[in-house]
Jmol script that loads the backbone (N, CA, C; Angstrom):
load data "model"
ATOM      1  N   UNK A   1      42.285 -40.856  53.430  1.00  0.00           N
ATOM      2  CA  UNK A   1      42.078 -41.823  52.374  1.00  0.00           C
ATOM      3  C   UNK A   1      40.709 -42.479  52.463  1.00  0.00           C
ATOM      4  N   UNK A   2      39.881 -42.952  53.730  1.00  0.00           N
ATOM      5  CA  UNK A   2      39.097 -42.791  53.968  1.00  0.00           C
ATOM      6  C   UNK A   2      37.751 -42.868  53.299  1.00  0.00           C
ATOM      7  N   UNK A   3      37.645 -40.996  53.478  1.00  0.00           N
ATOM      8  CA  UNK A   3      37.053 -40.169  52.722  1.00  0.00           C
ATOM      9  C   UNK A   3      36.887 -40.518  51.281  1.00  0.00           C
ATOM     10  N   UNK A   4      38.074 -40.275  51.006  1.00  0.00           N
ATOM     11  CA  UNK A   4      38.074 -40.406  49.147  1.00  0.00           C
ATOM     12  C   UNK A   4      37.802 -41.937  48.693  1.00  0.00           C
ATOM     13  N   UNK A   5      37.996 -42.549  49.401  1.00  0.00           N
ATOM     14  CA  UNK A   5      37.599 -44.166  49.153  1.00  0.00           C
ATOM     15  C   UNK A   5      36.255 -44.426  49.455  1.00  0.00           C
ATOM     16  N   UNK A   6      35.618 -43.820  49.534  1.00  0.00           N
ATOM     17  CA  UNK A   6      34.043 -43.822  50.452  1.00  0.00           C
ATOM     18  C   UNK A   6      33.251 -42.545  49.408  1.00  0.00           C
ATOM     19  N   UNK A   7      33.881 -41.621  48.828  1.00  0.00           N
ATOM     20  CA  UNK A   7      32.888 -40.474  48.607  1.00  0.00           C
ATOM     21  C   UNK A   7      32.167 -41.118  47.216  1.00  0.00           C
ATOM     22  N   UNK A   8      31.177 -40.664  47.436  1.00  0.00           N
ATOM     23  CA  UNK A   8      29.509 -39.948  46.060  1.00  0.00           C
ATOM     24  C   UNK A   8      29.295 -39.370  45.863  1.00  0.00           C
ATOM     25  N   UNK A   9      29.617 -38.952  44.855  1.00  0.00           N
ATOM     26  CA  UNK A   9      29.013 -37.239  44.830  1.00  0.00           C
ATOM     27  C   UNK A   9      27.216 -37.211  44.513  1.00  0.00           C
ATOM     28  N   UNK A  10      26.894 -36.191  45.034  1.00  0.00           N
ATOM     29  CA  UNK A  10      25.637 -36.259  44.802  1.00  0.00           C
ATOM     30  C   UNK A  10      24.966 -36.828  43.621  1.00  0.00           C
ATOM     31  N   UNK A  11      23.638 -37.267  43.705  1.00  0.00           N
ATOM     32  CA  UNK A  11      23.249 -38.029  42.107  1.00  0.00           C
ATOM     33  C   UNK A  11      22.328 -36.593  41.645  1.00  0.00           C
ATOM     34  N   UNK A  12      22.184 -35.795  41.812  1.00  0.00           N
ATOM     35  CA  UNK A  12      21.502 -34.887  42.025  1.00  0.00           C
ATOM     36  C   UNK A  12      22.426 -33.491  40.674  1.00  0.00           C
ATOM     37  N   UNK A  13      22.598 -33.096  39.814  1.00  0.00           N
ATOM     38  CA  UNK A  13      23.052 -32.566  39.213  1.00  0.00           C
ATOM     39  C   UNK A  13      23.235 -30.828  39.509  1.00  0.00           C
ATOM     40  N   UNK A  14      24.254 -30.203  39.704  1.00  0.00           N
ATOM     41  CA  UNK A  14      24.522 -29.073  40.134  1.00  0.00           C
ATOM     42  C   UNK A  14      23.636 -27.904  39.073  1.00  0.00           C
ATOM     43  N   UNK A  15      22.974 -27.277  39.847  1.00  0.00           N
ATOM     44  CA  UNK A  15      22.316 -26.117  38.945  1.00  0.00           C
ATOM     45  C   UNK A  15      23.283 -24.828  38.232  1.00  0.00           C
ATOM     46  N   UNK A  16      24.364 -25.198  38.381  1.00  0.00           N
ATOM     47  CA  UNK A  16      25.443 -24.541  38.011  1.00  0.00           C
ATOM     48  C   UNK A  16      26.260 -25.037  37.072  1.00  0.00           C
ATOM     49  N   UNK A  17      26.848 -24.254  35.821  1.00  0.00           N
ATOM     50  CA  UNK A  17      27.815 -24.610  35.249  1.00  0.00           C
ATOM     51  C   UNK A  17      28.814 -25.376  35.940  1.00  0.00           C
ATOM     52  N   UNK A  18      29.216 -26.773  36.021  1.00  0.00           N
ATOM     53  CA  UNK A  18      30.491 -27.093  36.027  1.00  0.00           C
ATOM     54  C   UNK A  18      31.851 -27.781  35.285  1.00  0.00           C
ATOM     55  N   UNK A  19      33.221 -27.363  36.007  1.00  0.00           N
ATOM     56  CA  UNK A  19      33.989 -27.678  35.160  1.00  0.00           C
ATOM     57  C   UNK A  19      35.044 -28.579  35.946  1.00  0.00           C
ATOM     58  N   UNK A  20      35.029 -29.798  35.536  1.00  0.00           N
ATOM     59  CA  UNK A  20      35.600 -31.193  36.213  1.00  0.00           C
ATOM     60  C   UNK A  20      37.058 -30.955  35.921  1.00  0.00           C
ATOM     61  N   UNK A  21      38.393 -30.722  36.387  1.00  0.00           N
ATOM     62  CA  UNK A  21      39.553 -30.879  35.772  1.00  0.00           C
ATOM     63  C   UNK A  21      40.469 -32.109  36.720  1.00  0.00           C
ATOM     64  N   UNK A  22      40.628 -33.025  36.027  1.00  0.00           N
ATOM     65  CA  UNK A  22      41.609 -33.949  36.578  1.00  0.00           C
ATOM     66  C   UNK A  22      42.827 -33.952  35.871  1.00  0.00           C
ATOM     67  N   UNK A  23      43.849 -34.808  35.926  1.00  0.00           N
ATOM     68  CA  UNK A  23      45.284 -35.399  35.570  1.00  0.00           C
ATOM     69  C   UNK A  23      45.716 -37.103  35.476  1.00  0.00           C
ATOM     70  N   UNK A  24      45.777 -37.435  34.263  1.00  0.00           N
ATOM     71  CA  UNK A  24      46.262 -38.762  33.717  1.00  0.00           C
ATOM     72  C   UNK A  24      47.370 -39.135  34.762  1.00  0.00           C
ATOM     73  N   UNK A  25      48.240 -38.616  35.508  1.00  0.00           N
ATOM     74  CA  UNK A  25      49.531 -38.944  36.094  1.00  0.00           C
ATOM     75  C   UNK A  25      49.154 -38.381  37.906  1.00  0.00           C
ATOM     76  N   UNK A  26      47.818 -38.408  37.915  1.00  0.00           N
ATOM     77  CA  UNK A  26      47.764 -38.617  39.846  1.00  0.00           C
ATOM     78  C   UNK A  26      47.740 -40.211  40.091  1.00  0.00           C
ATOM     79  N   UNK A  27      48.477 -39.775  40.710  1.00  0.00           N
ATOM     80  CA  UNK A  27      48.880 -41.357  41.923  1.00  0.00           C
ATOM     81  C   UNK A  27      47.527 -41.510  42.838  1.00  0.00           C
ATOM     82  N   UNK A  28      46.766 -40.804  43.347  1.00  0.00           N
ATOM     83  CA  UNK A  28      45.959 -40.852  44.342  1.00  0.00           C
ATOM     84  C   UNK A  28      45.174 -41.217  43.744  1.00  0.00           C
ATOM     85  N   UNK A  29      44.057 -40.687  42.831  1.00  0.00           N
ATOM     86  CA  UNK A  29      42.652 -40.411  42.594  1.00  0.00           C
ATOM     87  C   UNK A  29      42.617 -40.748  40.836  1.00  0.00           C
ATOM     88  N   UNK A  30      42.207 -41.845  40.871  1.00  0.00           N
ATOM     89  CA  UNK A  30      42.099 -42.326  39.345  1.00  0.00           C
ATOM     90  C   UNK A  30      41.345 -41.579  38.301  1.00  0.00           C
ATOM     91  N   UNK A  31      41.660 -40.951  37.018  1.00  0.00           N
ATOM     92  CA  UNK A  31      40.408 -40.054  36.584  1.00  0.00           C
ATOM     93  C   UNK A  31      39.788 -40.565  36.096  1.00  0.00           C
ATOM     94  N   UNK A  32      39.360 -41.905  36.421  1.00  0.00           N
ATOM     95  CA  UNK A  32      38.037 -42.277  35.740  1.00  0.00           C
ATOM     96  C   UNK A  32      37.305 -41.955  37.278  1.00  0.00           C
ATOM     97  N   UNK A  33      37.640 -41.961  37.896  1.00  0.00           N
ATOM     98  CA  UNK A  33      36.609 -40.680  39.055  1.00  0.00           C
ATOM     99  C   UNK A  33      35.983 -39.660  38.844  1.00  0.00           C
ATOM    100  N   UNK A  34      37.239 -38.794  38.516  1.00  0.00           N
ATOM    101  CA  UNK A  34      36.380 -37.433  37.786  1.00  0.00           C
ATOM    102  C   UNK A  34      35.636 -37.401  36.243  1.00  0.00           C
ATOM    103  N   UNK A  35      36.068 -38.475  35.638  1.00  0.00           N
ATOM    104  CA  UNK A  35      35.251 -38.738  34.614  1.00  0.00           C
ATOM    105  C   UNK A  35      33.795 -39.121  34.499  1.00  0.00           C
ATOM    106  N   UNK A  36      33.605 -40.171  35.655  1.00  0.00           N
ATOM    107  CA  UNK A  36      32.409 -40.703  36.254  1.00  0.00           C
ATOM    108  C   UNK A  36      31.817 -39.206  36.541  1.00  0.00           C
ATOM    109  N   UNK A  37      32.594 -38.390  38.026  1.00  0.00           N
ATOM    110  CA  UNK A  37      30.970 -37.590  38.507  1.00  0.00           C
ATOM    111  C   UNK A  37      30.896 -36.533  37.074  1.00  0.00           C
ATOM    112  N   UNK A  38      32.155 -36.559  36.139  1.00  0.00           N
ATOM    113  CA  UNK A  38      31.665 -35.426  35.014  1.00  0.00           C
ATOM    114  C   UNK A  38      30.301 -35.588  34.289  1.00  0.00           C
ATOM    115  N   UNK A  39      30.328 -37.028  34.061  1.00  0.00           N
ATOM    116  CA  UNK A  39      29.265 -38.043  33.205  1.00  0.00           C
ATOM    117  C   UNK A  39      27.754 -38.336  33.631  1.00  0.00           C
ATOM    118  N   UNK A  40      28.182 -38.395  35.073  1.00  0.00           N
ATOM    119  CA  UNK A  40      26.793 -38.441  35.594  1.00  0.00           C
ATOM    120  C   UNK A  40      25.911 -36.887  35.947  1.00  0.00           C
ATOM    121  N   UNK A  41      26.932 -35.832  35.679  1.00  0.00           N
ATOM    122  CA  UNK A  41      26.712 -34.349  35.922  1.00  0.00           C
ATOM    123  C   UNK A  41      26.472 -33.500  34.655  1.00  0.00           C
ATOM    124  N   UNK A  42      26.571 -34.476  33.675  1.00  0.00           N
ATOM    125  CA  UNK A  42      26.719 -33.229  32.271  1.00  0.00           C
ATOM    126  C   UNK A  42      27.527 -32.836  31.983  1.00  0.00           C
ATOM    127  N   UNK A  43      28.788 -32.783  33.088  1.00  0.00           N
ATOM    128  CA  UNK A  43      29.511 -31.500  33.507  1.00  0.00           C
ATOM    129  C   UNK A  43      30.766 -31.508  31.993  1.00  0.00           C
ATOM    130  N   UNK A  44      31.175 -30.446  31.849  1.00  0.00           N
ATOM    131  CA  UNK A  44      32.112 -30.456  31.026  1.00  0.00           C
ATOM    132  C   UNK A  44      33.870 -30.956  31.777  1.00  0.00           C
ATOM    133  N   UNK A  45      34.759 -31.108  31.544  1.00  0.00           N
ATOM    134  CA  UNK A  45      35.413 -32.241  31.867  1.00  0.00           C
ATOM    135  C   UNK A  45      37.162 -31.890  30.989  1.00  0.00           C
ATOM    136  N   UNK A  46      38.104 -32.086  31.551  1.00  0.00           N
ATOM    137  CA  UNK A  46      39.720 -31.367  31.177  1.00  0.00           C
ATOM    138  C   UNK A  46      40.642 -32.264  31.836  1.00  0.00           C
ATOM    139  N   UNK A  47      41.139 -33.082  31.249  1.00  0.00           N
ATOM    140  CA  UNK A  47      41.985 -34.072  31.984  1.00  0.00           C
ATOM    141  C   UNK A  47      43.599 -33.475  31.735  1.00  0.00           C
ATOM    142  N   UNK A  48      44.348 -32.992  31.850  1.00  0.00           N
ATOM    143  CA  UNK A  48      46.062 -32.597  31.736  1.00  0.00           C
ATOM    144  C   UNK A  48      46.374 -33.976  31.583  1.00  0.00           C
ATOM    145  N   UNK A  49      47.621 -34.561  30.705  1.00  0.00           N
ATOM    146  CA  UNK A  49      48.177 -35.572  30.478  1.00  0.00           C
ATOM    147  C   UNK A  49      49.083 -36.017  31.501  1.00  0.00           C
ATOM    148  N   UNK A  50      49.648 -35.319  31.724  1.00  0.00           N
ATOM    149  CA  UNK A  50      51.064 -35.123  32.709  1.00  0.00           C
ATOM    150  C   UNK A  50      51.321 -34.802  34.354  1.00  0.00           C
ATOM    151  N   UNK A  51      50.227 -33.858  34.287  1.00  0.00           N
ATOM    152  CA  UNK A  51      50.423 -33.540  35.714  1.00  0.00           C
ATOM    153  C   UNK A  51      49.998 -34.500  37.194  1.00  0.00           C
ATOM    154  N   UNK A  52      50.281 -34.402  38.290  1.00  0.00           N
ATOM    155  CA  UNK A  52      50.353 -35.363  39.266  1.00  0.00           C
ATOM    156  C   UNK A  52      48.469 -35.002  39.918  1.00  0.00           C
ATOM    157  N   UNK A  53      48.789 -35.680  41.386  1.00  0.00           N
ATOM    158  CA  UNK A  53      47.350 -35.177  42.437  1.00  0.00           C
ATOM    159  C   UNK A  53      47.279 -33.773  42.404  1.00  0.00           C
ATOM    160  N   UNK A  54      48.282 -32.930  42.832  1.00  0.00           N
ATOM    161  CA  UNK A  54      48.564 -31.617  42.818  1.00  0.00           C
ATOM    162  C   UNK A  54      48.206 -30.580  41.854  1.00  0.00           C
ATOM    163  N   UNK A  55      47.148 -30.772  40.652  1.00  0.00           N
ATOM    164  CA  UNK A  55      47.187 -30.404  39.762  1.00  0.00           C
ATOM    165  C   UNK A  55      47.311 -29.011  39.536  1.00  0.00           C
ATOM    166  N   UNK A  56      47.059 -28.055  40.303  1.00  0.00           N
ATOM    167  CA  UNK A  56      47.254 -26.583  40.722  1.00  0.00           C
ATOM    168  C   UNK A  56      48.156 -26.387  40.958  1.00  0.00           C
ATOM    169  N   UNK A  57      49.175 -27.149  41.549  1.00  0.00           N
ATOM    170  CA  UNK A  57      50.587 -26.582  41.870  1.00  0.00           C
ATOM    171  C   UNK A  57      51.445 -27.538  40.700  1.00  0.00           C
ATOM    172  N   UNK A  58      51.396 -28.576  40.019  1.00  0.00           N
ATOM    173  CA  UNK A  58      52.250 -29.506  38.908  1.00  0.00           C
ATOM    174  C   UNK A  58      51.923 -28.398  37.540  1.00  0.00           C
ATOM    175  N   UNK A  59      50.419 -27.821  37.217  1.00  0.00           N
ATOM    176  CA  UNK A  59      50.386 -27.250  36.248  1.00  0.00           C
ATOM    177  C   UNK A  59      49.422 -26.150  36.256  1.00  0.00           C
ATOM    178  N   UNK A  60      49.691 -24.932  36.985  1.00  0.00           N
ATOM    179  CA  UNK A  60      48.974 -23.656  37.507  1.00  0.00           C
ATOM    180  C   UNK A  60      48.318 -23.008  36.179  1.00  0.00           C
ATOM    181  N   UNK A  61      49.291 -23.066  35.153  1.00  0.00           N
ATOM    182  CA  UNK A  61      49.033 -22.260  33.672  1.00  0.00           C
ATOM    183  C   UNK A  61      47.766 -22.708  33.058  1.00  0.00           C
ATOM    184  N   UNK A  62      48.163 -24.038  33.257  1.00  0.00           N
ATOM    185  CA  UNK A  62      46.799 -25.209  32.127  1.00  0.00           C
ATOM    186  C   UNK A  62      45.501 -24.830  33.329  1.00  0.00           C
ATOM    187  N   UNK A  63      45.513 -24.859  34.290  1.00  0.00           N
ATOM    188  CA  UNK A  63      44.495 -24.873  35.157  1.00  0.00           C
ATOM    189  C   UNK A  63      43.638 -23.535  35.049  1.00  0.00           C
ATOM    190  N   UNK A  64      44.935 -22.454  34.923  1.00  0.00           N
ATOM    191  CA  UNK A  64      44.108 -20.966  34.807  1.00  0.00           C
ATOM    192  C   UNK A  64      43.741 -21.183  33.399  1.00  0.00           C
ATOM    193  N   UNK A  65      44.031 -21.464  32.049  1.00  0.00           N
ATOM    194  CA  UNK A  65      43.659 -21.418  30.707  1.00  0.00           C
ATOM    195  C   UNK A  65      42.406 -22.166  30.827  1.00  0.00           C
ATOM    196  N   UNK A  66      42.250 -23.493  31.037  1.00  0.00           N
ATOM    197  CA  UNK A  66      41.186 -24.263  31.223  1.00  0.00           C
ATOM    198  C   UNK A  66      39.902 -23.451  32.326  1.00  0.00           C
ATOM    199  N   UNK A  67      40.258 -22.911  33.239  1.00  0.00           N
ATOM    200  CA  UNK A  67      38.984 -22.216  33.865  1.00  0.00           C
ATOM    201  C   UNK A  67      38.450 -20.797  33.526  1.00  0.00           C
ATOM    202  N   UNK A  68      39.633 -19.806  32.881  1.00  0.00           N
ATOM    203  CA  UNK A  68      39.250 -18.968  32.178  1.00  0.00           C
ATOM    204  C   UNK A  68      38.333 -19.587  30.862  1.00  0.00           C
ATOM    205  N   UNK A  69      38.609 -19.968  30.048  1.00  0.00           N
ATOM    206  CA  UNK A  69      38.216 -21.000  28.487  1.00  0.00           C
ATOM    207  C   UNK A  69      36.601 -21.256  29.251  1.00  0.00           C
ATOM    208  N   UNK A  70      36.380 -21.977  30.105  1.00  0.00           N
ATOM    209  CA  UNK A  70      35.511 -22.526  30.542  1.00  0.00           C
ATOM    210  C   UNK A  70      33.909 -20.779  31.066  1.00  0.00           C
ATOM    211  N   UNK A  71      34.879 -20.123  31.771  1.00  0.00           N
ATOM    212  CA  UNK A  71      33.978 -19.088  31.794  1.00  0.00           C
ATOM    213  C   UNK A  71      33.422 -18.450  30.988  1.00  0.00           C
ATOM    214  N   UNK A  72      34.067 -18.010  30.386  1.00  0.00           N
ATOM    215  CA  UNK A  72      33.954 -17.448  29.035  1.00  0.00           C
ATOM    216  C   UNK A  72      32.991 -17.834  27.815  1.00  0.00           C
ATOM    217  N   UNK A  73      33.083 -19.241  28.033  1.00  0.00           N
ATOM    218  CA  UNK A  73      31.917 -19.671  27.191  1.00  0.00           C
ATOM    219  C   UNK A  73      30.677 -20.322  27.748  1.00  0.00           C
ATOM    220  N   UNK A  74      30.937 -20.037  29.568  1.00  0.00           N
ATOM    221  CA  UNK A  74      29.543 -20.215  30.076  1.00  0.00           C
ATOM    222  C   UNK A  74      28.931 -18.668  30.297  1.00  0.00           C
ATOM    223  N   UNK A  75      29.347 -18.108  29.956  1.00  0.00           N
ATOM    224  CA  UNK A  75      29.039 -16.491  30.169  1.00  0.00           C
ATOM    225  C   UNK A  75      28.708 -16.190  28.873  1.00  0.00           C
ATOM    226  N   UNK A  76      28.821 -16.873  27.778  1.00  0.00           N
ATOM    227  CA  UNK A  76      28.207 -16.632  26.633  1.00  0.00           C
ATOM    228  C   UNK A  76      27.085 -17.655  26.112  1.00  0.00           C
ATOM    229  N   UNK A  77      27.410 -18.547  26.740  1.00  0.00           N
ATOM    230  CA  UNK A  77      26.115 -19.762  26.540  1.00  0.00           C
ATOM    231  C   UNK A  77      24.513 -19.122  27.384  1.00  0.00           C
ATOM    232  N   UNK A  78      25.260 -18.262  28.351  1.00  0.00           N
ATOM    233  CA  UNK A  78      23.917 -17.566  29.356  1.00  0.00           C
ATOM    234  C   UNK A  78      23.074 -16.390  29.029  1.00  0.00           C
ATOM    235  N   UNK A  79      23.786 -15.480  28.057  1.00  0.00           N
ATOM    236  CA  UNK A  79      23.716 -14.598  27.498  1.00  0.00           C
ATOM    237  C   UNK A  79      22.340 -14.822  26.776  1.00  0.00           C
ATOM    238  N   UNK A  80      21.348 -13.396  26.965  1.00  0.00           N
ATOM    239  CA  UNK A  80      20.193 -13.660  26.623  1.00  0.00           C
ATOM    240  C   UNK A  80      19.905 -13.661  24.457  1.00  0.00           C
ATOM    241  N   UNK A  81      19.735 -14.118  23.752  1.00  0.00           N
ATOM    242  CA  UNK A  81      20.060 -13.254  22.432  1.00  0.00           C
ATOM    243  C   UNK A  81      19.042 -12.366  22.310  1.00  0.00           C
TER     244      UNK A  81
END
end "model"
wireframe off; spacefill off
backbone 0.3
color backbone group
């Protein structure tokens, strides 16, 4: 707890596509956390309504749709025309 009560993510913006996914219904980790480093990152950003901390194991389906969805149109955003 620690850790997560203490972390920053870098201010420094990832040279990489990223894709932030949190959950409205974690007990642990508030998503205005992951909203914050989304905001300060550019990053694109997927909150699930329902699901808990666990978000990979509460909702595996939404997680694979949301990171497939997400590739797919960074693999076409990269694409030379």
């Amino acid at each position: 707890l620690w850790a997560a009560a203490t972390y920053e993510p870098p201010a420094e913006k990832p040279q990489v596509p990223v894709l932030v996914l949190c959950s409205e219904g974690d007990g642990m980790v508030a998503p205005l956390c992951s909203e914050k480093i989304a905001d300060s990152w550019g990053a694109a950003i997927q909150v699930h309504p329902l699901a808990g901390h666990e978000l990979c194991l509460d909702a595996p389906d939404w997680v694979i749709e949301k990171i497939l969805h997400f590739v797919e149109n960074a693999e076409r955003l990269q694409r030379p025309n």
